[in-house]
C-alpha positions in Angstrom: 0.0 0.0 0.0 1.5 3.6 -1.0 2.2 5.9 1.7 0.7 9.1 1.7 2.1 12.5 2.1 1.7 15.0 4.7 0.0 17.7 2.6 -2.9 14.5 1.7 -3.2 13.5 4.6 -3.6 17.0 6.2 -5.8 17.3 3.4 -8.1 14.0 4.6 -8.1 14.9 8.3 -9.6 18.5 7.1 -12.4 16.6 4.9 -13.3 14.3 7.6 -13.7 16.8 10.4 -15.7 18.7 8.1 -17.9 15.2 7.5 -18.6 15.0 11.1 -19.2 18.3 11.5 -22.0 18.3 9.2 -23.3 15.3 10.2 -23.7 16.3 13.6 -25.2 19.5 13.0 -27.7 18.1 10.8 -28.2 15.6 13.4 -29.8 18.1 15.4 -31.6 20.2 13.0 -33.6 17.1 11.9 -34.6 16.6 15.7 -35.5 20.5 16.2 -32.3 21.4 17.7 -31.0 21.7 21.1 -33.3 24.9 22.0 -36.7 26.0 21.7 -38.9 29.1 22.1 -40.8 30.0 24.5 -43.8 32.1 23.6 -45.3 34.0 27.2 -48.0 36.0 27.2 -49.3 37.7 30.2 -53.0 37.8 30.7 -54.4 41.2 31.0 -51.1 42.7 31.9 -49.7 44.5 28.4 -47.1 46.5 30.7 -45.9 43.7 33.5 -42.1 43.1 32.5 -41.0 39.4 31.8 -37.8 38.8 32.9 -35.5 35.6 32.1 -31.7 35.0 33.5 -31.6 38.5 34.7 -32.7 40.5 31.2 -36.1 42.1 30.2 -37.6 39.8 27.6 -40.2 41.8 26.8 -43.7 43.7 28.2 -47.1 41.5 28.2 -45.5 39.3 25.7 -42.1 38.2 24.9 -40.2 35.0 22.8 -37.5 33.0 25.2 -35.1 31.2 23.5 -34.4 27.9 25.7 -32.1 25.1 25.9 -34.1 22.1 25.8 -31.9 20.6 28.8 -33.4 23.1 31.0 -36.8 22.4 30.7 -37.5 20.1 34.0 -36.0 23.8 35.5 -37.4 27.0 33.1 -38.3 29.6 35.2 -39.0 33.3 34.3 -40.3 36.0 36.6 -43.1 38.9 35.7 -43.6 42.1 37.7 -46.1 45.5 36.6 -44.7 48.6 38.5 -45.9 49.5 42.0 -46.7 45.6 42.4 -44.7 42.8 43.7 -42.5 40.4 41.4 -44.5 36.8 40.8 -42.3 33.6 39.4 -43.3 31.1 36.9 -41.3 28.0 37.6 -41.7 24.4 35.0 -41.1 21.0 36.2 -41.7 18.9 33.8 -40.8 17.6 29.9 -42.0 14.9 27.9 -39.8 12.6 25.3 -40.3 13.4 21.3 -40.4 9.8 20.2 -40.7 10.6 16.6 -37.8 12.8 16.6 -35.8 9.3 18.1 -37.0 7.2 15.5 -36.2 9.7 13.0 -32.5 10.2 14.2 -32.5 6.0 14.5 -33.5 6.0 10.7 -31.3 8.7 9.1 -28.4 8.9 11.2 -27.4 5.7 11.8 -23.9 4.1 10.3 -23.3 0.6 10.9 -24.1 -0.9 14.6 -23.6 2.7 16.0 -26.5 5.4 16.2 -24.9 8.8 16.2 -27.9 10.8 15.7 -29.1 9.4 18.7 -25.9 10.2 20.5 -25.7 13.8 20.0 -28.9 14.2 20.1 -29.1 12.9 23.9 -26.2 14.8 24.6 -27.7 17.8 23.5 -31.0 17.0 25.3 -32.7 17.7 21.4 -35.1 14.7 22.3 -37.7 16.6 25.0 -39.8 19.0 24.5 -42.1 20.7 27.3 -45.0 19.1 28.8 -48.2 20.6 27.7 -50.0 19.0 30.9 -48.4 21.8 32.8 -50.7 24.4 33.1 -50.9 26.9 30.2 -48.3 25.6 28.3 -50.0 25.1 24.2 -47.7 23.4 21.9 -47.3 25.5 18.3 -45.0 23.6 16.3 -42.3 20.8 16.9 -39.9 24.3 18.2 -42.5 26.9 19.5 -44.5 26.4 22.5 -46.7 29.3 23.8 -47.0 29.7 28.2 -49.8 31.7 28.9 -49.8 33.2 32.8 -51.9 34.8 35.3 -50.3 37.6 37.4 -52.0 38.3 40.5 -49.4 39.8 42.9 -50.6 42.4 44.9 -49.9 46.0 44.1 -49.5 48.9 46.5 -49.8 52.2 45.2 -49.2 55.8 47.5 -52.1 58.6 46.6 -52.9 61.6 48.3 -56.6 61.7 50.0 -58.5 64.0 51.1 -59.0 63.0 54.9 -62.4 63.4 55.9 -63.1 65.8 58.7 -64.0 63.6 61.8 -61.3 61.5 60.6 -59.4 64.8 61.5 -60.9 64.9 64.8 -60.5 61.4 65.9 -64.3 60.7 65.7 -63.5 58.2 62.8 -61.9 55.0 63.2 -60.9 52.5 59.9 -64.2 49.9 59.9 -63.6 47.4 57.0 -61.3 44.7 57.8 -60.2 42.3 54.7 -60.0 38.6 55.9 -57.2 36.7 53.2 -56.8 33.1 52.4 -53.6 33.2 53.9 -54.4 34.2 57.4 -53.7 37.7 57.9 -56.4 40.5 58.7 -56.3 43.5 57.1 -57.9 46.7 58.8 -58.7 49.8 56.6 -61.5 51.6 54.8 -62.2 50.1 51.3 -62.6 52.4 49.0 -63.2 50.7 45.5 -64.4 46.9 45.8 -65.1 45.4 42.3 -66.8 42.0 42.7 -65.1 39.2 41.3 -61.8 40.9 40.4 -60.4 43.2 43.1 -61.0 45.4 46.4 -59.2 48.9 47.1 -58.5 49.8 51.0 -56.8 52.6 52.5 -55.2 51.8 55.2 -53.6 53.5 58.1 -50.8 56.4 57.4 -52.8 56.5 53.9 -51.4 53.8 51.8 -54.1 52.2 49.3 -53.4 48.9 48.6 -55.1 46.6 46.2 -55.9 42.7 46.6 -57.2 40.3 43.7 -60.3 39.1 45.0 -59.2 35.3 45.1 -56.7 36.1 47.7 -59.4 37.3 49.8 -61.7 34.9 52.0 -64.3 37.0 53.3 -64.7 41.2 53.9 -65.7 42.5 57.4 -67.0 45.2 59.2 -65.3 46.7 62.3 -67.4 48.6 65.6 -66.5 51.9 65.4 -65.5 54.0 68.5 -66.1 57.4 68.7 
């Protein structure tokens, strides 16, 4: 057998790291790659930021690109101004069984299943779990989470104070019982039913609570 020069095979080992480059690569195209997008949309909320490893996404809606390894641990956080910061946290993934059995079929050489190799590696074989709640699958890559934000929002307003509260003569007479355990004491000022109840509470803050943190609304005796 001749022996081959340097310069060919310099020339081979170039070509055949090029080969399994390629091959790789297209390994995980075929199977949807080794991320995915995440399509959240905040209901109701057009202004609450979405935030995701520290950077604003986006406003009411926003596209996360995700590595498909961390979807048993995605996690994004949304807060509206002048209300607290509420985290979405995902558990769970499911296996893409046709995306196996396509790698087994196409990139396969011999008794050893490369496709299926890098694909594993690269964690290209799960997608999320659409049992989770609000999580809608769009295509094999896209996959829309729709959420609920419902922290509780304080706001600071100037009032005008009533004139026997002035005096003394008026004492705060509402008292807002939560799910939670605590109590509450104030004068409501705005209580929509089925969605939220304003009360201004002592030293003049108004804060605002979703009705389904609250249990029950109370009155207080007054004392003159």
């Amino acid at each position: 057998m001749p022996t081959l020069s340097y310069p060919v095979k310099r020339i081979l080992y170039a070509a055949s790291l090029s080969f399994v480059s390629t091959l790789f690569a297209n390994c995980a195209t075929i199977c949807g790659g080794s991320r995915y997008y995440a399509h959240v949309v905040v209901n109701d909320k057009p202004n609450a930021k979405i935030m995701y490893g520290g950077y604003l996404e986006g406003t009411g809606k926003a596209v996360i690109s995700v590595p498909r390894k961390d979807i048993r641990r995605f996690s994004f956080t949304v807060q509206q101004d002048g209300c607290s910061e509420q985290r979405y946290q995902y558990k769970s993934r499911t296996f893409r069984g046709w995306a196996l059995a396509g790698t087994l079929l196409t990139w396969t050489y011999g008794p050893i299943p490369i496709g299926a190799i890098v694909d594993l590696s690269t964690a290209a074989l799960w997608k999320p779990n659409v049992h989770e709640r609000g999580i809608k699958k769009l295509d094999f890559k896209n996959f829309r989470y729709t959420v609920d934000y419902t922290a509780s929002c304080t706001t600071r307003a100037k009032t005008n104070t009533p004139e026997s509260a002035k005096d003394g003569k008026e004492k705060a007479a509402d008292i807002l019982y939560l799910k939670n355990g605590t109590i509450v004491r104030g004068m409501i000022i705005e209580n929509t039913p089925n969605r939220q109840v304003q009360i201004r509470v002592e030293g003049g803050d108004i804060v605002l609570y979703p009705s389904d943190e609250i249990d029950r609304v109370g009155k207080e005796a007054t004392t003159e």
